[in-house]
N, C-alpha and C positions, 0 to 999 in steps of 0.2 A: 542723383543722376537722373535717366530720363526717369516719366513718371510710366512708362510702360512695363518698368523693369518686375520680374518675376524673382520668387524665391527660387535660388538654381539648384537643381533638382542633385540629391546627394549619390553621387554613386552607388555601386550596390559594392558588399563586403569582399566580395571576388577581385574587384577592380578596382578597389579605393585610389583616391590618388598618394598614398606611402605606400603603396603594393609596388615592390619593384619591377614587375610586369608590367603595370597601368604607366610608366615612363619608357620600358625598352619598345615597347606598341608603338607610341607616337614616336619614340625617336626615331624604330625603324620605318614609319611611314617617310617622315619629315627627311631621312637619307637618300629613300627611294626618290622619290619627287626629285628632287636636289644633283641625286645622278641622272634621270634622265631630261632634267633640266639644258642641263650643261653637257648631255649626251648630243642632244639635238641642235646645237650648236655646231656641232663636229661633221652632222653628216652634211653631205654634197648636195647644193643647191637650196645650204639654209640661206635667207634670207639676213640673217646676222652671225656671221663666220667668225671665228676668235679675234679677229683681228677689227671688228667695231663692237665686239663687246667689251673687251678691254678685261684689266681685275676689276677691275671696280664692277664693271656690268657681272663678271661672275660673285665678283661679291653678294651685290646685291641678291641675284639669282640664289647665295648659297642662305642668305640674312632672311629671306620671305621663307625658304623649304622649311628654316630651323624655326621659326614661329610657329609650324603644328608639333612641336613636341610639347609645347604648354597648351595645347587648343581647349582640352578639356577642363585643367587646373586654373588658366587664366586666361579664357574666351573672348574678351573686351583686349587684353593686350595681344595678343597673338596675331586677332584679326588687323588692329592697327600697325602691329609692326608690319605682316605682311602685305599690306592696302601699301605701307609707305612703299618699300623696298619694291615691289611690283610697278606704282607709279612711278618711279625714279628710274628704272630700268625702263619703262612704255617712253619715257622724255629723253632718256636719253641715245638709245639705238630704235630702231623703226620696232615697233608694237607688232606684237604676234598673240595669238591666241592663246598658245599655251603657257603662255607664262602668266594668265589666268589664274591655273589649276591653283596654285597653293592659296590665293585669296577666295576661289571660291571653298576650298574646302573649310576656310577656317568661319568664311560667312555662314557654312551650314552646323557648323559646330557652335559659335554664337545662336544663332538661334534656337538649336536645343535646348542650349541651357536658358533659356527665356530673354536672351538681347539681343529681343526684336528689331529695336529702332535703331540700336548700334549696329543690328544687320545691315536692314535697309537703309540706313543713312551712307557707311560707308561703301556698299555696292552702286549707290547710288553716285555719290564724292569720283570712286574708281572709274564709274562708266562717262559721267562729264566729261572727268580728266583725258581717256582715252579718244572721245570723239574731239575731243581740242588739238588730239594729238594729229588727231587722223583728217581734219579739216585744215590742217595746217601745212601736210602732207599731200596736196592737192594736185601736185605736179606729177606725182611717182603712181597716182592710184587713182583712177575714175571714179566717182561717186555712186555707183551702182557697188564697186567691191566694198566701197566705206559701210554704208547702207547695210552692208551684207552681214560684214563685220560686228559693227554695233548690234545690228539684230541679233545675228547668232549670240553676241556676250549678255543681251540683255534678258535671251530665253533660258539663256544657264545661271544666272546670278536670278532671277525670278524664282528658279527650281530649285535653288540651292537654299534658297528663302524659305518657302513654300514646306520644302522636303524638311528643313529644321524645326517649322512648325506641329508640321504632322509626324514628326519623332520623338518631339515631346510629351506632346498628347495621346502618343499611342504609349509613351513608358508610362504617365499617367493614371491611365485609364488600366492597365497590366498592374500598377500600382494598388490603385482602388480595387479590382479585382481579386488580388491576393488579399487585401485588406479584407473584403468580404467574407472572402473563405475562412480567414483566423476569425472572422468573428462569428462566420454560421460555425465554425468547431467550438468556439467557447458558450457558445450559444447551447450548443446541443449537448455538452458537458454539464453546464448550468443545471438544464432541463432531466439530465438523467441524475444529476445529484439532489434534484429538489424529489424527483418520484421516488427516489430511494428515500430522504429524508421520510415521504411522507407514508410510504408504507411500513416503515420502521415507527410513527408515531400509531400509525394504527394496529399493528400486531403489539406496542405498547400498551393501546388500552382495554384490546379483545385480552390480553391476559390478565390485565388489572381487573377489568371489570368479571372474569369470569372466574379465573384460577382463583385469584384472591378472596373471591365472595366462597367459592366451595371450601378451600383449605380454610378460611375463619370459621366456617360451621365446623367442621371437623375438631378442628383445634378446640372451640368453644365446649363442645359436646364433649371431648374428650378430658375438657376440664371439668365441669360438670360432676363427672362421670368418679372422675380421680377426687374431686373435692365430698361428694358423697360418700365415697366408700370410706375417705379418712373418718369422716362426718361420725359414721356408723361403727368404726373400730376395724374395719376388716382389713383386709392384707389388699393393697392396690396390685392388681393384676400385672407383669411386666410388660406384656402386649399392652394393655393400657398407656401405660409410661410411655413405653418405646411410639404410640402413636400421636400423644402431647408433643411429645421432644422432637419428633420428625416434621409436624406441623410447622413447628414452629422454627424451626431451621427453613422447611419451603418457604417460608413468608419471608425469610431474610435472605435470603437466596433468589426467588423472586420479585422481591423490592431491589435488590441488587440489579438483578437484570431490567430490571424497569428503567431504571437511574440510567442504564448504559444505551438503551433502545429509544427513549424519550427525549426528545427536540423538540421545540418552537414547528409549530408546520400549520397548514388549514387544515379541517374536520376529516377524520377519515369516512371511507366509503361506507353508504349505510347496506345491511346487510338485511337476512329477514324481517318477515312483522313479526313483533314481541310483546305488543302494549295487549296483546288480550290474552298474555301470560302473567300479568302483575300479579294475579291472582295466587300463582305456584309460589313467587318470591315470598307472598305474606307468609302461608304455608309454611315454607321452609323456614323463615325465621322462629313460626310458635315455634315448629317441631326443636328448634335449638335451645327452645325457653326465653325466646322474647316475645312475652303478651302482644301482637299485633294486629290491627284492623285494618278493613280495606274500605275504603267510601268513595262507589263511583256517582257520578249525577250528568247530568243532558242528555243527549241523545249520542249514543257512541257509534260512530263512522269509521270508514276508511282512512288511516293514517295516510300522510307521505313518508317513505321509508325513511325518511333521515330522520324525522318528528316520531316516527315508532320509535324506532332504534333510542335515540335518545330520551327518552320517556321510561323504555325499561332501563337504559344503563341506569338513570337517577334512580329509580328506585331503588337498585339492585345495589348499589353503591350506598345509600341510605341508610338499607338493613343492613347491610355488612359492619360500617360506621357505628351502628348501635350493638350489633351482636359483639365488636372490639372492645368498645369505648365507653358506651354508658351504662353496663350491669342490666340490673334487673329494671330496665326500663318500660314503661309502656308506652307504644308507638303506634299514631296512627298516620296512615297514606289513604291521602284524597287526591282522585282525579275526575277533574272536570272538563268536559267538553265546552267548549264555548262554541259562538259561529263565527269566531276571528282566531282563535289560541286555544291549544290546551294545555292547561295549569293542572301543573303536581306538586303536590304539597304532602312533606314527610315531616311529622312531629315527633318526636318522645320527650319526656319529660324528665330523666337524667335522674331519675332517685340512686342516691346513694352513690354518686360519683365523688372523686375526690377533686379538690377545689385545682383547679388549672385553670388559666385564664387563657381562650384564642382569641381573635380579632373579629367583627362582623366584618363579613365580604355581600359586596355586588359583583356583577357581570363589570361593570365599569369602571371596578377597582376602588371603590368608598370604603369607608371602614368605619365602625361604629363602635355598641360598647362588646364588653366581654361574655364568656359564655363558659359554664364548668366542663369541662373537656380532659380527659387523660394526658400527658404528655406525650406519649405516643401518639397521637391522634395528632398532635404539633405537630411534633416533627417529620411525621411521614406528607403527610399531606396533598398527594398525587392524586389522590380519588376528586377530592376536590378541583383541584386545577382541570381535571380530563371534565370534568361536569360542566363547569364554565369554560373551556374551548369550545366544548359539543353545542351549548345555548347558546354563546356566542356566532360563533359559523351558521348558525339556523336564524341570526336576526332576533332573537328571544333575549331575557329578560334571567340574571339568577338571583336570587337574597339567600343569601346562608351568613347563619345567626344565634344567637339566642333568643328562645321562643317567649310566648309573652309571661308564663308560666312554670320560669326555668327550663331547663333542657336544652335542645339544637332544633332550630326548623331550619329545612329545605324547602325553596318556595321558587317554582321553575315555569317562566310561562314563555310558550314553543307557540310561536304564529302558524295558524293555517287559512289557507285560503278558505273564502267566505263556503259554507256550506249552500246548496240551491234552498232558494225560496227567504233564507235570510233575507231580514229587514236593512 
């Protein structure tokens, strides 16, 4: 059709066009019209009396009202039947204005729905016809009342134009509006499901990193403890026991909760400085009986909390890894300052583990060869993952592996900005 033509804009659920209401509307419009149509024929000193309208003229008059009961469902015919029926009534008894009404209404109902050109083409077709009519009728009417005529039909079919444009665009734009709102609400749903995600991954790994590191010394200690005494003959204490066996339920109970608290998310928020505590973590490991050293080197500065933070988790996650996993290991932890990164680097040497083989990991997901590791240490595997999110979110660098000399190294290098006077 023309090429102006628009997609016609869908009703709203209220008013569909199968709503029995959205036809009783139009039909009662399409009646009213149609009675006072043919009302005004009847009164005194109409200009076309029943007796030059004829049936046919009430026909007509009754065939253009009933074309706005489709106006909405089928806008292109409605208009044209009522443009016909309204011409054929102007040709045939002397033209009056209001027998207008039903074609302008159906011209502003065209237009709504986006047929423009079939507005204006047939308001245009109508007004021709009628000054043909009205210039033909030159005897009965002075050209000042024609003038008058046409003028006045051409400021209401202008308006009727106009007004279906600016009703479209304003449902619209009321459209687009609502469309905003649902999507600033899923927007803001979005937004409050990602901060929940993401405070759920970080009260994940302040417990990984912290519950988990105490309750394995405990548990360790308390094996220890129970392995000597059998060692020596003596009767293992039941307070003993009962603190093995409770250990070691909080870790599965813990790793449990972990599993249900832990999602995909970015780095949680960093929290104190910690990195000039690494010293406490070695500490704590001798005192569990894992031989460990600590070797710092450069000049040690001010962290960025996120580069602290992460700094102490690796370590602390490291020894915990070694007090589970590799026995009577000896481990050493090196931290170096550089004046671009600081590199942590956690060794042990895995003496006396039993032969399991893990995968070598980077930050960037490589994989190399294998490394002797408990099965447990497989299959839990969360400390590690929390290690490389945290270097990852920081722009840093992880390798966890087998070291050059058996064992596992951690080797974790955390960018900082240049230090002053660096080269």
């Amino acid at each position: 059709m023309d090429g102006d033509r628009e997609r016609q804009e869908s009703p709203s659920p209220s008013a569909s066009p199968e709503s029995p209401r959205f036809y009783a509307s139009d039909a009662a419009i399409a009646a009213v019209v149609a009675v006072l149509l043919a009302s005004g024929t009847l009164l005194p000193g109409s200009p076309n009396g029943p007796a030059q309208v004829g049936v046919v003229g009430y026909l007509l008059l009754v065939g253009g009202s009933a074309a706005l009961a489709v106006r909405r469902t089928a806008p292109v015919a409605a208009l044209v039947v009522a443009a016909a029926c309204m011409m054929a009534y102007a040709l045939r008894v002397q033209p009056e204005t209001a027998t207008a009404f039903p074609l302008l209404i159906t011209v502003f109902s065209a237009a709504t729905a986006g047929r423009r050109l079939w507005a204006a083409a047939v308001s245009a077709a109508y007004l021709a016809g009628v000054l043909l009519v009205e210039l033909s009728d030159l005897g009965t009417r002075t050209p000042r009342e024609v003038v008058d005529r046409i003028g006045l039909l051409v400021g209401w079919f202008v308006a009727a134009n106009v007004a279906g444009v600016v009703s479209r665009q304003r449902r619209a734009y009321l459209r687009q509006a609502e469309q905003r709102a649902v999507e600033a609400e899923r927007t803001r749903e979005e937004v409050a499901l990602r901060r929940a995600g993401e405070e759920r991954l970080r009260i994940a790994r302040e417990l990984h990193d912290s519950l988990t590191h105490s309750i394995s010394i405990i548990k360790v200690q308390a094996g220890v403890a129970v392995h000597l005494a059998r060692k020596r003959g003596d009767d293992v204490p039941a307070a003993l026991l009962a603190i093995q066996d409770a250990s070691a339920d909080a870790m599965r109970e813990l790793r449990a909760t972990l599993e249900v608290l832990r999602e995909p998310g970015p780095d949680d928020a960093p929290g104190t400085a910690r990195a000039d505590r690494i010293g406490e973590l070695v500490e704590r490991a001798r005192s569990a009986g894992v031989p460990a050293t600590l070797a710092i080197s450069g000049t040690p500065r001010t962290l960025p909390p996120e580069v602290d933070l992460a700094a102490y988790r690796i370590v602390q996650e490291s020894l915990t890894n070694v007090a589970r996993h590799a026995g009577p290991a000896s481990t050493s932890v090196q931290v170096r300052y550089l004046p671009d990164a600081l590199v942590v680097r956690v060794e042990d040497d895995g003496g006396g583990l039993p032969a399991a083989t893990t995968p070598r990991h980077e930050a960037d997901g490589a994989s190399g060869t294998g490394t002797a590791v408990r099965p447990e240490a497989v299959r839990v595997g969360v400390g590690l993952t929390g290690m490389r999110e945290r270097v990852t979110a920081l722009g840093g660098r992880l390798q966890t592996g087998p070291g050059t000399d058996g064992g596992f190294t951690i080797h974790a290098e955390l960018p900082l900005p240049m230090a002053e006077g660096a080269a």
